[in-house]
C-alpha positions in Angstrom: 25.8 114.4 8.0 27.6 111.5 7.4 29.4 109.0 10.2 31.7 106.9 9.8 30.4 102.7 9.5 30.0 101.2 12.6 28.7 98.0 14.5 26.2 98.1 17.5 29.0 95.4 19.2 32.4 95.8 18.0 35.6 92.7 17.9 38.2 92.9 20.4 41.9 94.0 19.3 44.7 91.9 20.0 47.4 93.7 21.9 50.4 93.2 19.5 47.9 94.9 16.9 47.0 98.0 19.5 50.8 98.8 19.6 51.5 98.3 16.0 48.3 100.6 14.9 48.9 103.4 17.6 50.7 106.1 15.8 48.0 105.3 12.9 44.4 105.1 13.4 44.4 106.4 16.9 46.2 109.7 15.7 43.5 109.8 12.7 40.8 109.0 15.7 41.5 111.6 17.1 41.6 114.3 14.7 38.7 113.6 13.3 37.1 113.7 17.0 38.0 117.2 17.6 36.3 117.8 14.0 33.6 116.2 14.9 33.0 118.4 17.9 33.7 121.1 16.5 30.6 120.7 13.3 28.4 119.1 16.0 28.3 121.5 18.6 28.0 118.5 21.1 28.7 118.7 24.6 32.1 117.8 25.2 31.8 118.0 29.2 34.8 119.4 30.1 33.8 120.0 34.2 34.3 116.1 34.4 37.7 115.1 35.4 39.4 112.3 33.0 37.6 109.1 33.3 40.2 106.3 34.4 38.0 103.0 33.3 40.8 100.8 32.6 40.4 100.7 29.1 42.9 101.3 26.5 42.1 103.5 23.2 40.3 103.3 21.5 38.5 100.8 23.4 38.1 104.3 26.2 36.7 106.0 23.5 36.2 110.2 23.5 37.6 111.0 26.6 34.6 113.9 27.2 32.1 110.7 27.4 34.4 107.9 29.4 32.6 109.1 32.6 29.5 108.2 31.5 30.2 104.4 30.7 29.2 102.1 33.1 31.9 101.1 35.7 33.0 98.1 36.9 32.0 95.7 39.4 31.9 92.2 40.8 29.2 92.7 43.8 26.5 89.5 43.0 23.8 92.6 43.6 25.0 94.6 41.2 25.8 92.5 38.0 23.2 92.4 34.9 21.2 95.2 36.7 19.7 98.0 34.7 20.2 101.2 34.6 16.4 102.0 35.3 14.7 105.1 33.7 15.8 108.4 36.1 19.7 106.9 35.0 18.7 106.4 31.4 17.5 110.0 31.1 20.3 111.5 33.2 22.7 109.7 30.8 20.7 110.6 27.8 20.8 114.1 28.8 25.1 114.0 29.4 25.5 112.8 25.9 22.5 115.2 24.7 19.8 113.7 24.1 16.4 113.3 25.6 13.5 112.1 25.8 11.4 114.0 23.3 14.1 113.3 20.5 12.8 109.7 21.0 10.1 108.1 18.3 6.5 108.0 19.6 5.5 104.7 21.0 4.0 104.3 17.6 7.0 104.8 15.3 9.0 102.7 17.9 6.3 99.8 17.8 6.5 100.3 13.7 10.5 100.5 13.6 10.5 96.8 15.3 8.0 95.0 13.5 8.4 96.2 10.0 5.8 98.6 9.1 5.5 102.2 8.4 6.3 104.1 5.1 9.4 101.9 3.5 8.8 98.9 6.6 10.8 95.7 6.2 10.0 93.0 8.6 13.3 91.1 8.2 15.4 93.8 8.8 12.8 95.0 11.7 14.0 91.3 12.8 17.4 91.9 13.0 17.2 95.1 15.0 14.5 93.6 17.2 16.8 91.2 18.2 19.6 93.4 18.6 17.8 95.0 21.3 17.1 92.0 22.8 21.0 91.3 23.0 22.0 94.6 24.3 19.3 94.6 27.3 19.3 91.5 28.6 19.5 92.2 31.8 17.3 90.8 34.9 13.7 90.5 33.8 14.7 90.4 30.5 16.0 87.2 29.2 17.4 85.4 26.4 16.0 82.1 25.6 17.8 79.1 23.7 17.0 75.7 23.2 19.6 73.4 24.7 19.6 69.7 24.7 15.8 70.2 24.1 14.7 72.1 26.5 14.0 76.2 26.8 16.8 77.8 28.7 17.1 81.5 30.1 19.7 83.3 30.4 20.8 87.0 32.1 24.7 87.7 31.0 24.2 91.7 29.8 26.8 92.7 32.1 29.5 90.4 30.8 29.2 91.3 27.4 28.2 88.3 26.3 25.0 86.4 25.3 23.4 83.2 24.6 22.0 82.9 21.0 18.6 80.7 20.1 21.0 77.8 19.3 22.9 77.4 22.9 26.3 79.1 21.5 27.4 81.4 24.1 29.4 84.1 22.3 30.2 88.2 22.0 27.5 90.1 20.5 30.2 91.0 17.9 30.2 87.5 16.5 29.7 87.3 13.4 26.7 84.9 13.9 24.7 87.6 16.2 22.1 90.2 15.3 23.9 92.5 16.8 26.7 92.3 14.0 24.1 92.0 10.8 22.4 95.3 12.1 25.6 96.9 10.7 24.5 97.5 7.3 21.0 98.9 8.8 22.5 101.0 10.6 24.9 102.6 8.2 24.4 106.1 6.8 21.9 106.0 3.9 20.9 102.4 5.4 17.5 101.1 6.2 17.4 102.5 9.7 17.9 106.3 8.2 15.9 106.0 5.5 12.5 104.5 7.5 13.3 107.7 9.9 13.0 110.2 7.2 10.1 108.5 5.5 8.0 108.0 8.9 8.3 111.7 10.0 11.1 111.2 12.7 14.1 113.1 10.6 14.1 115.0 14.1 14.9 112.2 15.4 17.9 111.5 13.2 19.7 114.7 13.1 19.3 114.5 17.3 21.5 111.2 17.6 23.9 112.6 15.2 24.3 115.8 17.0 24.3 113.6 20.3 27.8 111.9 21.5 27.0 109.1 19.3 28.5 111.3 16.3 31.8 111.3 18.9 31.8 107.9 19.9 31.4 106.1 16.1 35.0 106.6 15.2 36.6 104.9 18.1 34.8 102.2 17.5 35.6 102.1 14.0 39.0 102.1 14.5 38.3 99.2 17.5 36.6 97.2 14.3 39.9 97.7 11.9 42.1 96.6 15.1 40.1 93.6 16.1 40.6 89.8 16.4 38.5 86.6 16.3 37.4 86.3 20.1 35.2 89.8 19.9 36.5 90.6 23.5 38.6 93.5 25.0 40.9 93.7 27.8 40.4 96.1 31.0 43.8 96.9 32.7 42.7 98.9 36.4 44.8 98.6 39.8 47.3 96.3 38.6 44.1 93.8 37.6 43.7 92.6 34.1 40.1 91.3 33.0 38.2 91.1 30.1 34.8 91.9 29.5 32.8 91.6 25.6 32.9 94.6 23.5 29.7 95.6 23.5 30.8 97.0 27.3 33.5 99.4 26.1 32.6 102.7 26.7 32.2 104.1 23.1 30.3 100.8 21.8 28.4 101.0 24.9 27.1 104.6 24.6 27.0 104.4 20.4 24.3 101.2 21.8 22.7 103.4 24.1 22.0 106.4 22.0 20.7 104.1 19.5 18.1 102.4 21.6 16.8 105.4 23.6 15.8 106.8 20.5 13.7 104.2 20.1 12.7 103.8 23.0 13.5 105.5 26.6 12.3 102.8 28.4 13.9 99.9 26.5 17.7 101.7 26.7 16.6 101.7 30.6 17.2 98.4 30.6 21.2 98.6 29.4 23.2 96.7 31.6 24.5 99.6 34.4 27.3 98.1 35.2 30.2 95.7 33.4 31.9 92.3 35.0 34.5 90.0 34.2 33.5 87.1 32.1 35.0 84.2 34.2 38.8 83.3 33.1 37.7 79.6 32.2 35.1 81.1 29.6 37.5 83.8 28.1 40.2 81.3 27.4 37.4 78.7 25.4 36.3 81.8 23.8 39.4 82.7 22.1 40.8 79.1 21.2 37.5 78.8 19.3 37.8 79.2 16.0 34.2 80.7 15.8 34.4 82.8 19.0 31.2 80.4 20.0 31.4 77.9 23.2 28.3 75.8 24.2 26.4 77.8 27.5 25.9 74.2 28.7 29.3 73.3 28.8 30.3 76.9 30.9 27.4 77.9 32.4 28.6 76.8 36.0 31.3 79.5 35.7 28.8 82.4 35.8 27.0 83.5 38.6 
């Protein structure tokens, strides 16, 4: 089956666009959700009441699967956390998957450095790193040299990362990993054909019967919608924040899905919960014309 093309981290949309695309894409979004369901057969968990996360389509994404985002929160404990396994595989299970639709330890340790049947150590690079990005949560670091010296930083929760060169920026950018892994990704990409060629088709056709099948459209249209800064907006209680995308509930569970089949363990270390990037950082963010600010210069604002 074919998906739409999607990014592992998807650009924010500006508001003025959101009104002037809703009776467009959204409509088309969802249409071809209840489609979707319908030739999937996946679980559209109807016994949970409507999610209320804040976010706006189609940054909520399928309203079946809202629930199952990670929720907000601003408690020092709690931020850049991980979900931890018995979580990961409870999730899994809501969006239907689990754990033996996942590779063997083997084909995971092949997908990630390149080898196997079809193996291409650059791309195994890129999508290395893009799970890098997308867990770094505590004990899991990123590193970048800055003013010379080894830095680490811990900012999963706020959507946002630190790349090898200092730049703090969305995993969206256009500079990250996490954007490049698109075309790997893609139906009839690298990432689908190494799957087929390493005996893990299995493993294929479950994340395409999984939520993920649900969830890629939404964040599709979020991609056609977006602007430079590669955040999103969360509008709860009267309180409006804004968080990277890669924390919106459709791009977080498309992320999800994608690395628990490669590994249980390494999607148990997805950030559990999502916090507000400090107002200081959002506003250099989107006056810069790269969606990149120097960590060094606003590191103080984070805790």
């Amino acid at each position: 089956m074919r998906t739409p093309r999607h990014l592992l981290a998807l650009p924010r949309a500006r508001r003025d666009n959101h009104r002037r695309h809703r009776s467009g894409p959204i409509a088309a979004v969802s249409l071809l959700t209840v489609g979707l369901l319908a030739l999937t057969g996946v679980p559209t968990a109807h016994a949970e009441p409507r999610a209320n996360t804040g976010f706006a389509l189609p940054f909520s994404g399928a309203p079946a699967f809202e629930y199952v985002a990670p929720t907000k929160t601003t408690a020092p404990g709690k931020i850049n956390q991980p979900l931890g396994q018995k979580a990961a595989d409870a999730l899994a299970a809501r969006i239907g998957l689990h754990r033996s639709d996942a590779l063997s330890p083997k084909q995971a340790r092949d997908l990630v450095s390149g080898r196997g049947v079809g193996g291409d150590p650059q791309a195994a690079k890129t999508i290395d790193a893009s799970i890098a990005i997308l867990t770094n949560t505590v004990g899991r670091p990123m590193l970048s040299k800055i003013n010379g010296q080894v830095v680490p930083s811990v900012l999963g929760s706020y959507g946002v990362y630190v790349n090898t060169r200092g730049q703090l920026q969305s995993p969206a950018n256009a500079d990250a990993p996490t954007r490049k892994v698109n075309t790997l990704i893609a139906p009839g990409g690298y990432v689908g054909q190494w799957l087929r060629a390493n005996g893990a088709t299995h493993t294929l056709l479950a994340l395409y019967r999984s939520a993920y099948t649900v969830e890629v459209p939404f964040g599709f249209v979020a991609q056609q919608i977006s602007g430079d800064a590669q955040l999103v907006t969360n509008t709860k209680g009267g309180v409006t924040t804004t968080v990277g995308m890669s924390m919106a509930p459709p791009l977080w569970i498309v992320n999800f899905a994608l690395i628990y089949i490669v590994s249980p363990r390494l999607a148990a270390a997805m950030p559990a919960y999502w916090t507000p990037i400090p107002p200081e950082v959002v506003r250099a963010i989107e006056a810069s014309p790269t969606g990149q600010v120097p960590y060094a210069r606003y590191q103080q604002y984070f805790r």
